[in-house]
C-alpha positions in Angstrom: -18.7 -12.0 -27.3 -16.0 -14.5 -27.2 -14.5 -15.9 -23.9 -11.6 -13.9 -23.6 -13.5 -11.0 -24.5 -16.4 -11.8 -21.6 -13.2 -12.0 -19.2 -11.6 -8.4 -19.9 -14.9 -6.8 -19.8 -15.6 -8.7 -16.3 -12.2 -7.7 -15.2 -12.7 -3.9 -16.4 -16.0 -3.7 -14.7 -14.0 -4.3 -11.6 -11.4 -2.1 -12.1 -13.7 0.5 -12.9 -15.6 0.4 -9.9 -12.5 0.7 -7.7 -13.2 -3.2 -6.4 -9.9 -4.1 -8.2 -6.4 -2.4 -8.9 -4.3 -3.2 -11.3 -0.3 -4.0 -10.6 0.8 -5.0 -14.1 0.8 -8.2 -13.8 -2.2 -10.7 -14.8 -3.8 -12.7 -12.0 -1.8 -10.2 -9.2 -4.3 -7.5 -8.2 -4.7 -4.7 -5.3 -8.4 -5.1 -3.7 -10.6 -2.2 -2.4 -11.9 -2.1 1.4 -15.1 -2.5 0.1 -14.2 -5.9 -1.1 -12.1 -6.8 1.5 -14.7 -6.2 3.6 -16.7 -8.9 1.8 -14.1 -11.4 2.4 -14.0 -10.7 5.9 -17.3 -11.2 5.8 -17.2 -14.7 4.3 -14.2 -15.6 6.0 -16.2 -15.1 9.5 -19.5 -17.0 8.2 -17.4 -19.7 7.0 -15.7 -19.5 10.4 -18.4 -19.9 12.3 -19.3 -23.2 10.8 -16.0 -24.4 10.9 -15.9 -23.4 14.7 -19.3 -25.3 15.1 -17.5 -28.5 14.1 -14.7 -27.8 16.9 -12.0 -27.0 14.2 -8.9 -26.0 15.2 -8.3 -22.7 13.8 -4.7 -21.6 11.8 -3.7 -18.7 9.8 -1.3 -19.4 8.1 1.4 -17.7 6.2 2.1 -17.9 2.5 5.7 -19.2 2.3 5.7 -23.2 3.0 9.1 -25.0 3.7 10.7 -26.8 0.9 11.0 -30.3 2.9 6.8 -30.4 3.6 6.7 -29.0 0.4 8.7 -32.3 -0.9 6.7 -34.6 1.0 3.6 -33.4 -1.0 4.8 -34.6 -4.5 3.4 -31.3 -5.8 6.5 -31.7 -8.2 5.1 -34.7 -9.6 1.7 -33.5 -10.1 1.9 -30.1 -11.0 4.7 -28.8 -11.5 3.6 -26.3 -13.8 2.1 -24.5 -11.0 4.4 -23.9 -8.4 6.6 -21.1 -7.4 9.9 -21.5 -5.6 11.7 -18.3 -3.5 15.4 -17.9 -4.4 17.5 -15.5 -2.9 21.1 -14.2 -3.1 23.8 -15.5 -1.3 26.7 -14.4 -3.4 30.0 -12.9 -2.7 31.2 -9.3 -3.1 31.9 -9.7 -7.1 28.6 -11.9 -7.4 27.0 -8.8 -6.4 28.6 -6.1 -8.5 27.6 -8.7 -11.2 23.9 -8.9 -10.2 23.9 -5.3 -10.3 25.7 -5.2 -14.0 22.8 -7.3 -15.0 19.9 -5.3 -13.6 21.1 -2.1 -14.9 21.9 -3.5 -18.2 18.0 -5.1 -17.8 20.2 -8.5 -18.8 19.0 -11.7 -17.0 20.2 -12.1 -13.4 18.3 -15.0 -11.7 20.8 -17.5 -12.6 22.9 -15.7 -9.7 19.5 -16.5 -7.1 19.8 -20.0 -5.1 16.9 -21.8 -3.9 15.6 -21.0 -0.3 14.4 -23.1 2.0 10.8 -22.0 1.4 8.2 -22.3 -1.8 5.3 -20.4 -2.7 2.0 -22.4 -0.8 -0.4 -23.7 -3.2 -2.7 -25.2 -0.7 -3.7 -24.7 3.0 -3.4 -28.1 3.5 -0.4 -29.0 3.0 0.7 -27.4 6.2 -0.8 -29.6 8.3 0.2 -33.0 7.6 3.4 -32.4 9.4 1.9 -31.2 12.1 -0.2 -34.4 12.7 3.0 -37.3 11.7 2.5 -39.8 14.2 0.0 -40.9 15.8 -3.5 -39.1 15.8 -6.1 -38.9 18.5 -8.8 -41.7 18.4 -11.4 -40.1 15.8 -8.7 -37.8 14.5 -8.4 -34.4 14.6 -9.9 -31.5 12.7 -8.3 -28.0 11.5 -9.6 -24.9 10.0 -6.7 -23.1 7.7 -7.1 -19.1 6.7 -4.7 -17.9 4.2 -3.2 -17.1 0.7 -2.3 -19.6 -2.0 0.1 -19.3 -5.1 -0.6 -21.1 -8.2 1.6 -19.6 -11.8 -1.8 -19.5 -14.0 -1.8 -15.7 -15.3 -4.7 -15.0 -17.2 -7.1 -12.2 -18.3 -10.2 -14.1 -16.2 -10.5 -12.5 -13.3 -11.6 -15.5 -11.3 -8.3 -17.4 -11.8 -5.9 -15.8 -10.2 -2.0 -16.4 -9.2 -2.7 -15.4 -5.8 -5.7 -15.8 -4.0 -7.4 -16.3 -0.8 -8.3 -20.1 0.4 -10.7 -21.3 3.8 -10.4 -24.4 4.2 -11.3 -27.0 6.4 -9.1 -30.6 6.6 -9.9 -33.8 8.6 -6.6 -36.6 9.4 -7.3 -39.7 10.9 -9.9 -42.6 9.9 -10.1 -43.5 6.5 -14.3 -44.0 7.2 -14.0 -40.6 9.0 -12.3 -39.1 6.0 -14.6 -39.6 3.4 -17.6 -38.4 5.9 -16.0 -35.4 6.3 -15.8 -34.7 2.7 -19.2 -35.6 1.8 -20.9 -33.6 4.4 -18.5 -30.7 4.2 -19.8 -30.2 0.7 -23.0 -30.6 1.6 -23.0 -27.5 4.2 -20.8 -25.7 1.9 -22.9 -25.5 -1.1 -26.0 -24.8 1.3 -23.5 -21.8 2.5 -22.7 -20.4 -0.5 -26.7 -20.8 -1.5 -27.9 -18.7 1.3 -26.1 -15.6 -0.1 -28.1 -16.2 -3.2 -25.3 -18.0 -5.1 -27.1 -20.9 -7.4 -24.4 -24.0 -6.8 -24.4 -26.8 -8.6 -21.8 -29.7 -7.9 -20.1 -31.7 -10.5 -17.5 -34.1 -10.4 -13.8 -33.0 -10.8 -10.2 -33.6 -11.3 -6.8 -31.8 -10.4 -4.9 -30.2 -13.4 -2.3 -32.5 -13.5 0.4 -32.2 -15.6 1.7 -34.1 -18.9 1.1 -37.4 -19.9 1.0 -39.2 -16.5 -1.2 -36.8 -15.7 -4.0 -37.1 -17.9 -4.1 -40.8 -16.7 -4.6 -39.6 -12.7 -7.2 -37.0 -13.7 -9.2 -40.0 -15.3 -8.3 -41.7 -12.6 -9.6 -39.4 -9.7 -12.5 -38.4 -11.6 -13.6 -41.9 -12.0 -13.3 -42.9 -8.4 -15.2 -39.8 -7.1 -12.4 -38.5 -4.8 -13.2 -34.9 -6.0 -16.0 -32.4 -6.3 -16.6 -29.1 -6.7 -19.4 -26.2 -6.3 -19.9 -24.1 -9.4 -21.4 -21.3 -10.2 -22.2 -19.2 -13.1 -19.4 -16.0 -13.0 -18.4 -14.9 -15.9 -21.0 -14.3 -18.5 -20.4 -16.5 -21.9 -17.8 -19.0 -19.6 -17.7 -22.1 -18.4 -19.1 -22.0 -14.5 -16.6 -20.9 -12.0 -15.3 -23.9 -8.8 -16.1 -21.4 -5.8 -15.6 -24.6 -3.4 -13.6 -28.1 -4.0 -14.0 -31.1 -1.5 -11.6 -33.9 -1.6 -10.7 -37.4 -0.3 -7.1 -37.6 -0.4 -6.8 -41.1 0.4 -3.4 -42.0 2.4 -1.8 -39.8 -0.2 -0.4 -37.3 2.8 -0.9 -40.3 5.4 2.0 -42.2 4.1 4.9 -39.4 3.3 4.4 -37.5 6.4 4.4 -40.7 8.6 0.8 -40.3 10.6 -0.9 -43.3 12.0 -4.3 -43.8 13.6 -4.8 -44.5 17.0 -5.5 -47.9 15.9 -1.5 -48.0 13.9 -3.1 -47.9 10.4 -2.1 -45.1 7.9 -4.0 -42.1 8.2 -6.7 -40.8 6.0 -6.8 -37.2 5.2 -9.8 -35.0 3.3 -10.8 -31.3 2.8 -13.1 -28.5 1.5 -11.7 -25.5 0.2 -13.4 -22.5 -0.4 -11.9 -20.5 -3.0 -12.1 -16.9 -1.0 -11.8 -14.5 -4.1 -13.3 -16.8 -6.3 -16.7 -16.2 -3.7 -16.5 -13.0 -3.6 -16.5 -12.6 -7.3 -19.3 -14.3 -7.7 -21.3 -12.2 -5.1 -20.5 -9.3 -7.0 -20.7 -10.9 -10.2 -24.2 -12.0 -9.0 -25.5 -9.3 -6.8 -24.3 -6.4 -8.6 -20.5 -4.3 -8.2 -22.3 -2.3 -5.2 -22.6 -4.5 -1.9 -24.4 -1.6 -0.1 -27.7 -2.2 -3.0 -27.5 -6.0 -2.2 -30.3 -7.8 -1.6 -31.1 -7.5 2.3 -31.2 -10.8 2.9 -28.2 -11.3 1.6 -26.7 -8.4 3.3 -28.0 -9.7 6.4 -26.8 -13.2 6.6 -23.5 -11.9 5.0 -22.7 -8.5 7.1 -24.8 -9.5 10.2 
């Protein structure tokens, strides 16, 4: 069975059991209560260790502002992944024309502006803003809940163009920083391995795009600034991320302006765990019914 082929079977399997629901397009899916009850379910175990650590706790929505947006240089870096809102602002005879071109199922986007808001593509990136200036002495700590867009459509199942992310960020020390990615990854993959996922982590890069790109890829993957949790999904494919953890550097420190309580640039770092990816996996591993999982697993999963 060839890749591609593993990944529509996996994908049928899900529609078949009523997990998933297809809406036409690849990547885009309607999910079942029974699986959204597994997410809850992860989402509240991952809380609780996130809460043990004295995280702040955001949900947050999945439109992001343009001008945080720009402060990221996600344009730089990827910009084969993002997704922008337009809307219409037009006049009177703009509008009969929009119209003209729906009905006539002609082009009409070129009559769209751009809105002040883009499509998220990480959790993160909300809350540099909120810490420019100066942080607390020992910095400060959030937990993020919410939904991510990244334009990847494909047939796997596991990679999808909007999708759940938990994810736990650290601004302040540089020291600091990379502690809280190391041990974040740490307790993340000993999370994921007590619902009887088998983890391995691997050093990673970013997808970044063109030319340039290749070159901070090597880059990041050669200074250890990212790894990532995998685990077998997809039968015949290459292991699936289920978590990342990252040491940004003073990549968000600088743009966004946020200082240490000592005046040096801010550190940031994080661990994502990739909600849908997860619960994939569980099913993936444990078998399309959650009410036949193992009980152990049922137990440190459902309570």
């Amino acid at each position: 069975m060839s890749v591609l082929d593993a990944h529509l079977d996996m994908r049928d399997r899900l529609l078949a059991a009523g997990l998933l629901y297809p809406t036409g397009v690849d990547g885009v899916y309607a999910r079942s209560e029974a699986y959204e009850r597994i997410a809850a379910a992860l989402d509240a175990t991952v809380r609780r260790w996130g809460a043990g650590l004295g995280a702040t706790l955001l949900h947050l929505p999945p439109l992001l502002p343009r001008t945080t947006f720009d402060g990221t240089d996600y344009v730089r870096a990827f910009p084969d992944l993002m997704g922008s809102v337009h809307v219409f602002e037009g006049s009177d005879r703009e509008h009969a024309e929009l119209v003209r071109r729906v009905e006539r199922d002609e082009d009409w986007s070129g009559l769209l502006g751009p809105a002040e808001l883009v499509l998220a593509p990480a959790l993160c990136h909300f809350i540099y803003p909120m810490c420019s200036g100066q942080v607390p002495d020992g910095g400060v700590l959030y937990e993020a809940i919410g939904s991510c867009f990244r334009h990847e459509p494909s047939a796997d199942p596991t990679r999808l163009q909007t999708f759940r992310l938990h994810e736990v960020v650290y601004v302040g020390e540089p020291a600091r920083a990379l502690e809280h990615r190391d041990r974040s990854l740490t307790a993340g993959v000993a999370l994921l391995e007590q619902l009887g996922l088998s983890i391995s982590v691997v050093p990673a890069n970013d997808p970044f795009f063109g030319r340039l790109g290749a070159a901070l890829a090597a880059e990041q993957h050669e200074e250890g600034l990212k790894y990532e949790g995998v685990a077998p999904v997809v039968p015949g494919a290459r292991p699936t991320a289920l978590l990342s953890s990252n040491y940004h550097r003073d990549h968000f420190g600088v743009p966004f302006g946020i200082r240490t309580a000592d005046g040096q640039t801010a550190h940031s770092a994080c661990i994502g765990f990739g909600t849908d990816r997860i619960v994939l996996a569980l099913l993936a591993e444990h078998g399309l019914d959650p009410e036949r999982w193992p009980s152990e697993v049922g137990m440190e999963l459902f309570g």
